[in-house]
PDB file with one MODEL, atoms N, CA, C and O in Angstrom:
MODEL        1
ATOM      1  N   UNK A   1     -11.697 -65.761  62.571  1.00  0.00           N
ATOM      2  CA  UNK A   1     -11.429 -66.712  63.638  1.00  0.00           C
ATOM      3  C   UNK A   1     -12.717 -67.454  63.974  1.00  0.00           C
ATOM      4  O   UNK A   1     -13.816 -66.899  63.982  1.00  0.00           O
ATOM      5  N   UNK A   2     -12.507 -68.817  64.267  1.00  0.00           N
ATOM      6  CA  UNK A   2     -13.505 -69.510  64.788  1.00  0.00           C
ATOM      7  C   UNK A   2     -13.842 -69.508  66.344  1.00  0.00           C
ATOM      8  O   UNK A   2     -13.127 -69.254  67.312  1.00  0.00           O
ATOM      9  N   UNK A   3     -15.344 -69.925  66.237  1.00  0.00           N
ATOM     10  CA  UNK A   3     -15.816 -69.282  67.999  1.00  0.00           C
ATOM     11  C   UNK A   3     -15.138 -70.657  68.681  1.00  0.00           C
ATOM     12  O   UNK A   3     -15.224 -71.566  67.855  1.00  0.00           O
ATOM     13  N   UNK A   4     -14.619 -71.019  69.678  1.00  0.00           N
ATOM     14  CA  UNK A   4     -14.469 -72.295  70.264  1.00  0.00           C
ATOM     15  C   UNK A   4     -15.801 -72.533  70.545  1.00  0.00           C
ATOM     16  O   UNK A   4     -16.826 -71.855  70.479  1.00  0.00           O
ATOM     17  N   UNK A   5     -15.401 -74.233  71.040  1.00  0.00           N
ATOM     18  CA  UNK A   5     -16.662 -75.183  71.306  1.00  0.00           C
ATOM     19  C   UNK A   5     -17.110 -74.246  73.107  1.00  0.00           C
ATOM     20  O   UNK A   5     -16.278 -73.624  73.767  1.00  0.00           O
ATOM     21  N   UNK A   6     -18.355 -74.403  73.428  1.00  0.00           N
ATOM     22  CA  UNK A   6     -18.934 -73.588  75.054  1.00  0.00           C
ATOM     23  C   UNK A   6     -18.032 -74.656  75.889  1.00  0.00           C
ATOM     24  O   UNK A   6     -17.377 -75.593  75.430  1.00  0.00           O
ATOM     25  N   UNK A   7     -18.125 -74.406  76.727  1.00  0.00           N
ATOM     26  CA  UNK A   7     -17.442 -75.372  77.849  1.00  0.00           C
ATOM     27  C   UNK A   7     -18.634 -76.270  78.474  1.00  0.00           C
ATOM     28  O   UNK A   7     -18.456 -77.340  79.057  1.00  0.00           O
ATOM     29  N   UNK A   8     -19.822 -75.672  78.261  1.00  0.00           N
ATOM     30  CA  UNK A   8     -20.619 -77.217  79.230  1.00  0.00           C
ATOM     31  C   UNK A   8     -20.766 -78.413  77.718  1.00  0.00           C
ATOM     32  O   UNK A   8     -20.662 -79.623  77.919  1.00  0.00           O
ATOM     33  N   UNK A   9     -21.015 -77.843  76.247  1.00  0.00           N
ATOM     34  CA  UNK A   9     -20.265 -78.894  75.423  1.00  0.00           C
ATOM     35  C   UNK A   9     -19.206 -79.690  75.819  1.00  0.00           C
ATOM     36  O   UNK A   9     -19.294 -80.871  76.154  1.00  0.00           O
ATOM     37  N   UNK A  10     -17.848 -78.777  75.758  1.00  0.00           N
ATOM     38  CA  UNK A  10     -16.636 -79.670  76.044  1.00  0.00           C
ATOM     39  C   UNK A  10     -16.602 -80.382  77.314  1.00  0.00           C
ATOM     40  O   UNK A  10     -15.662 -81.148  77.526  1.00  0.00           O
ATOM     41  N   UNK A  11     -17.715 -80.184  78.369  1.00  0.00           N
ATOM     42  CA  UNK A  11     -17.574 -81.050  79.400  1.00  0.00           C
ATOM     43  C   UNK A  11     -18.070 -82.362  79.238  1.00  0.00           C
ATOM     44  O   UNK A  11     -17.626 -83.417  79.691  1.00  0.00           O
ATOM     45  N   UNK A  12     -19.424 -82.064  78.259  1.00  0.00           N
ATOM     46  CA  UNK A  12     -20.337 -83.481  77.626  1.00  0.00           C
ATOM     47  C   UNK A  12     -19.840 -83.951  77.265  1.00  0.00           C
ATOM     48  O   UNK A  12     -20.098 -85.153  77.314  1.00  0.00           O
ATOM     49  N   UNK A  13     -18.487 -83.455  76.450  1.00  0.00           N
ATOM     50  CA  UNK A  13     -17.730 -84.384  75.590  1.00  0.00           C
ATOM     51  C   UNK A  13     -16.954 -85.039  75.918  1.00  0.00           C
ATOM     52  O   UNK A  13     -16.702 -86.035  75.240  1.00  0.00           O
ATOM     53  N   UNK A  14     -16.244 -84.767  77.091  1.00  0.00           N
ATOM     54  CA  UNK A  14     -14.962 -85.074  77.983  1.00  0.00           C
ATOM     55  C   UNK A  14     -15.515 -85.733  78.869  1.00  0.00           C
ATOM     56  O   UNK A  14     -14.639 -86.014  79.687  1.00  0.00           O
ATOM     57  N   UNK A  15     -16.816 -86.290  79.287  1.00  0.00           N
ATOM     58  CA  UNK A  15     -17.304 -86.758  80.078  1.00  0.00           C
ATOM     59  C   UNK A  15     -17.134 -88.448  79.824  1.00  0.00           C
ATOM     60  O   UNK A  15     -17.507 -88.940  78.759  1.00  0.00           O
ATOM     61  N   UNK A  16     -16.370 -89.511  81.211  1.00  0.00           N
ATOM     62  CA  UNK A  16     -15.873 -90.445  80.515  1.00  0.00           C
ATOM     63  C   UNK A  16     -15.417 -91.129  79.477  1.00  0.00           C
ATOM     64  O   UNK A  16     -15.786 -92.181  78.958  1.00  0.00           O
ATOM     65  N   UNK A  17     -14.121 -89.999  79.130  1.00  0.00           N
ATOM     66  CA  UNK A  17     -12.771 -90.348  78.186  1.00  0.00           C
ATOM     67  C   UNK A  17     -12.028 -90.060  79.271  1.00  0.00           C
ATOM     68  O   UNK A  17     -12.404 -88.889  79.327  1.00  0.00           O
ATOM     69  N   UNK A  18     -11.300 -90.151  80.161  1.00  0.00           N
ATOM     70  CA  UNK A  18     -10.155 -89.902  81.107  1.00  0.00           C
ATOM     71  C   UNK A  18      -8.964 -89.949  79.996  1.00  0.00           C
ATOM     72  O   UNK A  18      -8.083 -89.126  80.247  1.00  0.00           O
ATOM     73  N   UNK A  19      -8.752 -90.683  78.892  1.00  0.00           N
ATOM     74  CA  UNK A  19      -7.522 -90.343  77.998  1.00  0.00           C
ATOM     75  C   UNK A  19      -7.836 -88.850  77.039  1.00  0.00           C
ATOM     76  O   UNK A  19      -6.930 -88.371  76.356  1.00  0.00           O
ATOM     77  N   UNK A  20      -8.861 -88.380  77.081  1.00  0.00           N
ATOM     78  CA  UNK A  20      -9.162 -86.900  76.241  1.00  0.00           C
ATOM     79  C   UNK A  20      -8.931 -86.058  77.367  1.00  0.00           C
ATOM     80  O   UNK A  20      -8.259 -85.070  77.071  1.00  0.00           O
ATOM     81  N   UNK A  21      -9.415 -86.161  79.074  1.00  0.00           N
ATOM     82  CA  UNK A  21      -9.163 -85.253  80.295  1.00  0.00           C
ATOM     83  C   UNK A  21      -7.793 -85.112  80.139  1.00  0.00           C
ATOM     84  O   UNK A  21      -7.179 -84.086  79.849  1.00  0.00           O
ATOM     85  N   UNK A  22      -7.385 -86.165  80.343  1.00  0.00           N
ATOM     86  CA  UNK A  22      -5.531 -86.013  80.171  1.00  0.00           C
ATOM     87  C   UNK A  22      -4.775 -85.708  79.357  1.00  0.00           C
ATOM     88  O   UNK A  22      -3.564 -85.567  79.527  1.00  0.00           O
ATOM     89  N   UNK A  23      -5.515 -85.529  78.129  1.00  0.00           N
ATOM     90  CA  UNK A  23      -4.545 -84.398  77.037  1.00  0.00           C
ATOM     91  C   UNK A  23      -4.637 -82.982  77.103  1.00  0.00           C
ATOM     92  O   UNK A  23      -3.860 -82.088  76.767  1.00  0.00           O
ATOM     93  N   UNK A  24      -6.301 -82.993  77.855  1.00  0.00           N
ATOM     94  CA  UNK A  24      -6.182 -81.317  77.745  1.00  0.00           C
ATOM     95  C   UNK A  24      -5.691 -80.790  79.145  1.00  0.00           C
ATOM     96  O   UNK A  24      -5.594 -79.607  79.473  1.00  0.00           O
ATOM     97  N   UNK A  25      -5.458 -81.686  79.758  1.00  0.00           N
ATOM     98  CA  UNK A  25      -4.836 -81.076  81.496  1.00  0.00           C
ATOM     99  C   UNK A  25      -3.115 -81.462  80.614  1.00  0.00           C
ATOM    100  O   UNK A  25      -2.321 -81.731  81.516  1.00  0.00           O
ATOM    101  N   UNK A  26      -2.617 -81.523  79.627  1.00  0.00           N
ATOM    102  CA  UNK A  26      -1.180 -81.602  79.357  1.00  0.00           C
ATOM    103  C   UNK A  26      -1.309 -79.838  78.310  1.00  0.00           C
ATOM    104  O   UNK A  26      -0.665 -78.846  78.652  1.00  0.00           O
ATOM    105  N   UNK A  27      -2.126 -79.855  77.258  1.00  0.00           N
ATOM    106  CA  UNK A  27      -2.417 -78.677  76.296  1.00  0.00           C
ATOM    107  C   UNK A  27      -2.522 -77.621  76.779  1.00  0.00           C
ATOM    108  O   UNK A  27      -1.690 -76.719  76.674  1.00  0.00           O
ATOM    109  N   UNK A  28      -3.845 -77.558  77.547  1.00  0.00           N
ATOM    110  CA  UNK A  28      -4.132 -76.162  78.143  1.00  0.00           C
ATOM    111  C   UNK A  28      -2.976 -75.300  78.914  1.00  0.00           C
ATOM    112  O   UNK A  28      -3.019 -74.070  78.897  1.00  0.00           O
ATOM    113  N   UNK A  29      -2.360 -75.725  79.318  1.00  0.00           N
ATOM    114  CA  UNK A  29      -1.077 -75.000  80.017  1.00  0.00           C
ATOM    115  C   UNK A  29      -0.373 -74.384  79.256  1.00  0.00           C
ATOM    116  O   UNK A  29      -0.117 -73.180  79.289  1.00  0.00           O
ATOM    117  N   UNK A  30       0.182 -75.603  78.118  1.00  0.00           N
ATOM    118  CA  UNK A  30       0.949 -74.961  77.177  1.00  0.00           C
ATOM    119  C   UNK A  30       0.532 -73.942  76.349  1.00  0.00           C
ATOM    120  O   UNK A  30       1.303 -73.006  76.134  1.00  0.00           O
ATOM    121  N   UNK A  31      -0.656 -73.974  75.809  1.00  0.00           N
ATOM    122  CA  UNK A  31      -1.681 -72.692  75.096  1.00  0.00           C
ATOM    123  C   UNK A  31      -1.669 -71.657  75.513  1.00  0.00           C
ATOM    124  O   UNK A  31      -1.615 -70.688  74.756  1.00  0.00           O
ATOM    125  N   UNK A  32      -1.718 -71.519  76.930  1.00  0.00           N
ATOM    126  CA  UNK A  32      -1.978 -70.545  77.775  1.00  0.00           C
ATOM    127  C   UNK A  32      -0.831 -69.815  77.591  1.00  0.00           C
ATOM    128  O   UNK A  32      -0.826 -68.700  77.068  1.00  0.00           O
ATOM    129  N   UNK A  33       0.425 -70.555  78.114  1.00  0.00           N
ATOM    130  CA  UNK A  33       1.859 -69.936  78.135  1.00  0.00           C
ATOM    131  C   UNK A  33       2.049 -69.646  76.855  1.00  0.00           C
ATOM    132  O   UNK A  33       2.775 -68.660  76.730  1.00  0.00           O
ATOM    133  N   UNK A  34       1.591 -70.234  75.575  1.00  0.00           N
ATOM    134  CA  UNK A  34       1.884 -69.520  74.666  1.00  0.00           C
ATOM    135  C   UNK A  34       1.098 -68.478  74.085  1.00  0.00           C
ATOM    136  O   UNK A  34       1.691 -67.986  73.126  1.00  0.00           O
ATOM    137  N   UNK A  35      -0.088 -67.924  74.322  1.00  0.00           N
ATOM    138  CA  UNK A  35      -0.720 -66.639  74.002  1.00  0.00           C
ATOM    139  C   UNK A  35      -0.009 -65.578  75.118  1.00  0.00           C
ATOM    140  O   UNK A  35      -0.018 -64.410  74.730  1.00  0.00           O
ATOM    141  N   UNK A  36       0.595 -65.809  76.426  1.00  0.00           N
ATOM    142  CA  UNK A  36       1.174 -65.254  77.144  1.00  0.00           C
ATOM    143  C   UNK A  36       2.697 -64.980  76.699  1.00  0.00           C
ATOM    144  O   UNK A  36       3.153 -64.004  77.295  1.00  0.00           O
ATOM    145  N   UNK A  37       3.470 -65.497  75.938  1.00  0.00           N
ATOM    146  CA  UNK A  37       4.532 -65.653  75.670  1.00  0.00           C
ATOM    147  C   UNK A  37       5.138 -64.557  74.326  1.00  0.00           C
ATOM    148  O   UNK A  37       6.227 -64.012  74.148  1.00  0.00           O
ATOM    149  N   UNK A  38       3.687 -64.566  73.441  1.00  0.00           N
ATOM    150  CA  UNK A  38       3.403 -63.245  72.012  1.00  0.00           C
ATOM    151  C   UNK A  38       4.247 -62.606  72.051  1.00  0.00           C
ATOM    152  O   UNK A  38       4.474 -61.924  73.051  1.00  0.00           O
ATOM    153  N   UNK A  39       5.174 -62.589  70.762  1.00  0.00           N
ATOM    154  CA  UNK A  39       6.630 -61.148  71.379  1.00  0.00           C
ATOM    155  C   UNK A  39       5.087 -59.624  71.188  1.00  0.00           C
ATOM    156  O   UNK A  39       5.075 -58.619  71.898  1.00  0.00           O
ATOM    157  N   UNK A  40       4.138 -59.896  70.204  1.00  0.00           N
ATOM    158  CA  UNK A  40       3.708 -58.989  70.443  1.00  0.00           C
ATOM    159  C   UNK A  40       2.083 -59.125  70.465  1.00  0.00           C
ATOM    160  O   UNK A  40       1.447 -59.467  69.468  1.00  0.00           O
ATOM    161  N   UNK A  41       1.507 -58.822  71.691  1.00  0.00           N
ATOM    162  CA  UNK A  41       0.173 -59.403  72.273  1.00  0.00           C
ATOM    163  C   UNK A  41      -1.026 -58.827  71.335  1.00  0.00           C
ATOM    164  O   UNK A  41      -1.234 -57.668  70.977  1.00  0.00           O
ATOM    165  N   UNK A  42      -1.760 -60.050  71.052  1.00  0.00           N
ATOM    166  CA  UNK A  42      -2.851 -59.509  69.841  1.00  0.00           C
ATOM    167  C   UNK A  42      -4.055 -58.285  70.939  1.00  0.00           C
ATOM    168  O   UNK A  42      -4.241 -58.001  72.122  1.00  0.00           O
ATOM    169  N   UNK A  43      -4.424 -58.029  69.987  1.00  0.00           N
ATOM    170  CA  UNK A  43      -6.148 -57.317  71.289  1.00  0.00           C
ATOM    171  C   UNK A  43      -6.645 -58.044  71.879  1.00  0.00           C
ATOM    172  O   UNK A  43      -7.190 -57.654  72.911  1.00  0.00           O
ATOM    173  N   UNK A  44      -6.699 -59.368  71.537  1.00  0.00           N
ATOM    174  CA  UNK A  44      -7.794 -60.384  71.970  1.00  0.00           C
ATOM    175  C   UNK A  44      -7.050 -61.377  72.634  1.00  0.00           C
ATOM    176  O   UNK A  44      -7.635 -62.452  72.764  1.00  0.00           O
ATOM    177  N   UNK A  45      -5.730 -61.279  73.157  1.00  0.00           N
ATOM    178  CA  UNK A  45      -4.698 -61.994  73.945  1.00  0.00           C
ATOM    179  C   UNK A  45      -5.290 -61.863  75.220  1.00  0.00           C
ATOM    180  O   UNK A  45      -5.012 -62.982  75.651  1.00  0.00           O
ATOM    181  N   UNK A  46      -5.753 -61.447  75.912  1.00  0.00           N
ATOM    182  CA  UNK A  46      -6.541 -61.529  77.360  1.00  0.00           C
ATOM    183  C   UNK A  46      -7.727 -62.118  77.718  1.00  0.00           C
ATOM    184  O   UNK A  46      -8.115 -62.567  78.797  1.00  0.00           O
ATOM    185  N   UNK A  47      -8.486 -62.005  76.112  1.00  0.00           N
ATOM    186  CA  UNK A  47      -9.963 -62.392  76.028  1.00  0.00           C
ATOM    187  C   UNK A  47      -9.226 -64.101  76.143  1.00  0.00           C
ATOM    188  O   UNK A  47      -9.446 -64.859  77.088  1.00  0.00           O
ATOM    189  N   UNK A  48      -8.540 -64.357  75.221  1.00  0.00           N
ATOM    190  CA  UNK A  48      -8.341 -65.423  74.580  1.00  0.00           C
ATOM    191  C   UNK A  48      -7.882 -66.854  75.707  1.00  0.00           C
ATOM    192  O   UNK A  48      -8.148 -68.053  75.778  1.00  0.00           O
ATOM    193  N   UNK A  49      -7.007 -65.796  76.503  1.00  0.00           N
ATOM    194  CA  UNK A  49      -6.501 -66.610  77.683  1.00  0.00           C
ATOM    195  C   UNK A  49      -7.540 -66.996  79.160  1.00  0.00           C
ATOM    196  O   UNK A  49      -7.506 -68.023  79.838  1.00  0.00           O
ATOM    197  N   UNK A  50      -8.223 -66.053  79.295  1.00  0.00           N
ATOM    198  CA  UNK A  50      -8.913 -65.989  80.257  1.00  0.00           C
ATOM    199  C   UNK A  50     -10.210 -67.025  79.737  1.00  0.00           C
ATOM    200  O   UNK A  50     -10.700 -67.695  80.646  1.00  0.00           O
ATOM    201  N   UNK A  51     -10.668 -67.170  78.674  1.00  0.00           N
ATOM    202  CA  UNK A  51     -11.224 -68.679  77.467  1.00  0.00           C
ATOM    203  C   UNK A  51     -10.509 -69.871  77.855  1.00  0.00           C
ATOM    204  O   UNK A  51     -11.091 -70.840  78.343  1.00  0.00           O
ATOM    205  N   UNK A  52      -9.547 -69.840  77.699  1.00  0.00           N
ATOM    206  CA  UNK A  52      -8.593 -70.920  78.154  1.00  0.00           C
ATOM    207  C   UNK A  52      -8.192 -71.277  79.468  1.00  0.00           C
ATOM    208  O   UNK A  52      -7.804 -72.392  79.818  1.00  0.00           O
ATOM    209  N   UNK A  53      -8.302 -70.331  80.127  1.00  0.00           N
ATOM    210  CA  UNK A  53      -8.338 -70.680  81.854  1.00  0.00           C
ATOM    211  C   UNK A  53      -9.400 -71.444  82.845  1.00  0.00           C
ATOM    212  O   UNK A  53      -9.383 -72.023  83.931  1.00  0.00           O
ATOM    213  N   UNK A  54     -10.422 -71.065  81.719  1.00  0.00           N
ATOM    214  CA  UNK A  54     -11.688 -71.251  82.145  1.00  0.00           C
ATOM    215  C   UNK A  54     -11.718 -72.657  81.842  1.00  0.00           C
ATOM    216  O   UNK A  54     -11.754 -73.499  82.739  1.00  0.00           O
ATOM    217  N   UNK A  55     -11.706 -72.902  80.827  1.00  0.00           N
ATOM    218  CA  UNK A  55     -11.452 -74.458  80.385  1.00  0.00           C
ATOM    219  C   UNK A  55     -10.756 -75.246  81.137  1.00  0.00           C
ATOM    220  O   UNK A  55     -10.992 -76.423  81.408  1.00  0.00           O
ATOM    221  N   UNK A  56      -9.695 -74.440  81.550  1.00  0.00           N
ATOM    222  CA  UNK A  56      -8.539 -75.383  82.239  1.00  0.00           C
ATOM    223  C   UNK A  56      -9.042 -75.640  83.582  1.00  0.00           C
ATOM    224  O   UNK A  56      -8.531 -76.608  84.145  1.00  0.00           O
ATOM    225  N   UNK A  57     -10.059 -74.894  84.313  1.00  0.00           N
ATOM    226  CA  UNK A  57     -10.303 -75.521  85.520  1.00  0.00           C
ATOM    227  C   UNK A  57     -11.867 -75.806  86.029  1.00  0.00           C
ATOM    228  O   UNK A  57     -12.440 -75.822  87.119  1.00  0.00           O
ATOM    229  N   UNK A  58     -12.274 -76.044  84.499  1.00  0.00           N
ATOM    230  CA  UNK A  58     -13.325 -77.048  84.108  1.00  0.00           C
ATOM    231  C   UNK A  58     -12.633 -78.550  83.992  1.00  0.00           C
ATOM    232  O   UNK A  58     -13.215 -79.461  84.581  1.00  0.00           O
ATOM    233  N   UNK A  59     -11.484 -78.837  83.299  1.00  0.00           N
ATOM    234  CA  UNK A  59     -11.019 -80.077  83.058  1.00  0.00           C
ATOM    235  C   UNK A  59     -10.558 -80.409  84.322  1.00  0.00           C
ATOM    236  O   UNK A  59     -10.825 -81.558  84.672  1.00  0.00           O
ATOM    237  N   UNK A  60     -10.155 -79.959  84.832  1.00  0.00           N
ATOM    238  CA  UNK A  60      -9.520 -79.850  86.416  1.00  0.00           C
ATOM    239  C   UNK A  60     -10.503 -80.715  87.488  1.00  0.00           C
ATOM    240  O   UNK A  60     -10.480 -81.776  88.113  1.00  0.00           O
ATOM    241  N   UNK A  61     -11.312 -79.636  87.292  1.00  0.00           N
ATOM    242  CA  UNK A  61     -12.338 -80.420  88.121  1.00  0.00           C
ATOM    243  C   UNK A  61     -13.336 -81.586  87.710  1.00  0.00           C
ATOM    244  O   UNK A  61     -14.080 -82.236  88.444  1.00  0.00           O
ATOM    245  N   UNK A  62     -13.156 -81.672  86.387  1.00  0.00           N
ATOM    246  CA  UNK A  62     -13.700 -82.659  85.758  1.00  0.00           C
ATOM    247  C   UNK A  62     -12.931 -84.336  86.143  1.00  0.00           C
ATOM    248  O   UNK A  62     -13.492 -85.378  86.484  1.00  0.00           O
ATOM    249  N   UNK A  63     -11.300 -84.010  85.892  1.00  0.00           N
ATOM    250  CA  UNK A  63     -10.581 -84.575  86.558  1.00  0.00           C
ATOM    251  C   UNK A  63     -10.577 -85.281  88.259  1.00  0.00           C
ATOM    252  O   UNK A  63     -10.434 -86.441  88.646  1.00  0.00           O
ATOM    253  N   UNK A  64     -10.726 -84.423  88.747  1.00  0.00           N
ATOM    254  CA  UNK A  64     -11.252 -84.453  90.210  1.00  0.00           C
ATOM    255  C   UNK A  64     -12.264 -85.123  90.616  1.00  0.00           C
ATOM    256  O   UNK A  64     -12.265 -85.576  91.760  1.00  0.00           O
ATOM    257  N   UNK A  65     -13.457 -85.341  89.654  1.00  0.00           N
ATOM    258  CA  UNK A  65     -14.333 -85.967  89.775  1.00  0.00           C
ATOM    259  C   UNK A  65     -14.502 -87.636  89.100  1.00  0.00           C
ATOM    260  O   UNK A  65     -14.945 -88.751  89.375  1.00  0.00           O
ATOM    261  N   UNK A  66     -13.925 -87.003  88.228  1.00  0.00           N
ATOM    262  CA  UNK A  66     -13.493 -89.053  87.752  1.00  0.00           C
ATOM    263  C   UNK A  66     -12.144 -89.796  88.718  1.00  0.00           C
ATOM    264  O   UNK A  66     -11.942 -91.005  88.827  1.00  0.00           O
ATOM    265  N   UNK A  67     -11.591 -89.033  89.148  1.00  0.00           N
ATOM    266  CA  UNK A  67     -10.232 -89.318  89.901  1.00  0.00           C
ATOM    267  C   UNK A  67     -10.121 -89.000  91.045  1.00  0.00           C
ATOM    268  O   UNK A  67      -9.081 -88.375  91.253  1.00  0.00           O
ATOM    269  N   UNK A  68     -10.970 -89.211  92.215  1.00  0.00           N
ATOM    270  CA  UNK A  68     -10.960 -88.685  93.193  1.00  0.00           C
ATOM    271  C   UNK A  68      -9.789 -88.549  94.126  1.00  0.00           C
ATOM    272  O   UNK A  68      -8.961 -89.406  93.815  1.00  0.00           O
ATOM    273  N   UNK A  69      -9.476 -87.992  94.904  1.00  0.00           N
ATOM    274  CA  UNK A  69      -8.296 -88.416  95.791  1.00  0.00           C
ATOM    275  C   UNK A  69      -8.138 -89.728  96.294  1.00  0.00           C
ATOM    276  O   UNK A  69      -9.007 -90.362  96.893  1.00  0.00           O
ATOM    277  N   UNK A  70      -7.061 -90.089  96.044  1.00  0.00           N
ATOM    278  CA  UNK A  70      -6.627 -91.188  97.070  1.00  0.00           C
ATOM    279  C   UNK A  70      -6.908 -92.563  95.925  1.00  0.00           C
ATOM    280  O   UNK A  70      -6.466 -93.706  96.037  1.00  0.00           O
ATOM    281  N   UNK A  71      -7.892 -91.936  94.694  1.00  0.00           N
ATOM    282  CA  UNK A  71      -8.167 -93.440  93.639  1.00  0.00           C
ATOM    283  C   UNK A  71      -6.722 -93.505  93.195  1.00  0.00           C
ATOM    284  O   UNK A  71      -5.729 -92.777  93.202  1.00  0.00           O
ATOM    285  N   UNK A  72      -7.111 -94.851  92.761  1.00  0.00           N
ATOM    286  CA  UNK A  72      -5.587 -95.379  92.509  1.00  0.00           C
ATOM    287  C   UNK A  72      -6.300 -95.840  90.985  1.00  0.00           C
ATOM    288  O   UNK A  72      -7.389 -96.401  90.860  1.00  0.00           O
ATOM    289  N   UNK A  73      -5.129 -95.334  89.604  1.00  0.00           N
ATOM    290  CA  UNK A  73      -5.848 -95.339  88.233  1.00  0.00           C
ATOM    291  C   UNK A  73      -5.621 -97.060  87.538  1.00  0.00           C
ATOM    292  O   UNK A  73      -6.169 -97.530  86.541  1.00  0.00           O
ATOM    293  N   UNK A  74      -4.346 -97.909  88.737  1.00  0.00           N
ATOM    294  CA  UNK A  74      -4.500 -99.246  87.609  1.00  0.00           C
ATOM    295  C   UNK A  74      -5.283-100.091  88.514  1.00  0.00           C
ATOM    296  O   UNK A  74      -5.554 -99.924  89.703  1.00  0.00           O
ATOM    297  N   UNK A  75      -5.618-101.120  87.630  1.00  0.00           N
ATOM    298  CA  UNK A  75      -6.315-102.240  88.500  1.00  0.00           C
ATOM    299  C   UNK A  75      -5.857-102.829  89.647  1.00  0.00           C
ATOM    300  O   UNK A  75      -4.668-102.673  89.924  1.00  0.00           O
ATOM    301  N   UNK A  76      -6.889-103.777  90.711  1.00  0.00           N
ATOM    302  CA  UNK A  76      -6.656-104.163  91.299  1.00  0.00           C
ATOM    303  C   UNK A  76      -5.771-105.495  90.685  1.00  0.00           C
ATOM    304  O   UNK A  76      -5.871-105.878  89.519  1.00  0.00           O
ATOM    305  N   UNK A  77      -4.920-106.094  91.675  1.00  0.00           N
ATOM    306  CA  UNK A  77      -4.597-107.374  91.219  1.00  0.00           C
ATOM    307  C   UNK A  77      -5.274-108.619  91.934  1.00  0.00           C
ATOM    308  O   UNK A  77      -5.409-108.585  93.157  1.00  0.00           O
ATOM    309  N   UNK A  78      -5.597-109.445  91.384  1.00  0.00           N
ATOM    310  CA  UNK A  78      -6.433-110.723  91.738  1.00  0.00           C
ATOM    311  C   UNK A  78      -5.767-111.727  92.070  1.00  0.00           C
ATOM    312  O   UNK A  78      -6.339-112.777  92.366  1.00  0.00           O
TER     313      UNK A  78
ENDMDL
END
């Protein structure tokens, strides 16, 4: 198995793409539910998820910070 990318990488990387934030705030959920879902759970099914959680509320807040409350994502009109 391959090591995943660290997360302050994937933050550098994710750092103004808001269309890459928004695939992995759609993925990560589903990943999650599916290492949770295993009819039969590997050893490393806890390690693996709790990897992935972590991520998920790195993007989260990564999110949060390009998107603050209350921003509105289309343009103004002129």
């Amino acid at each position: 198995m391959t090591r995943p990318i660290p997360i302050t990488q994937l933050r550098r990387q994710l750092q103004g793409r808001p269309e890459a934030v928004a695939r992995m705030l759609r993925v990560l959920p589903i990943q999650i539910q599916e290492e949770l879902d295993r009819p039969v759970p590997l050893p490393t099914t806890d390690r693996v998820v709790r990897g992935l959680q972590k991520r998920l509320r790195m993007v989260e807040q990564l999110a949060l910070e390009m998107f603050p409350v209350g921003h509105h994502c289309r343009p103004e009109e002129v």
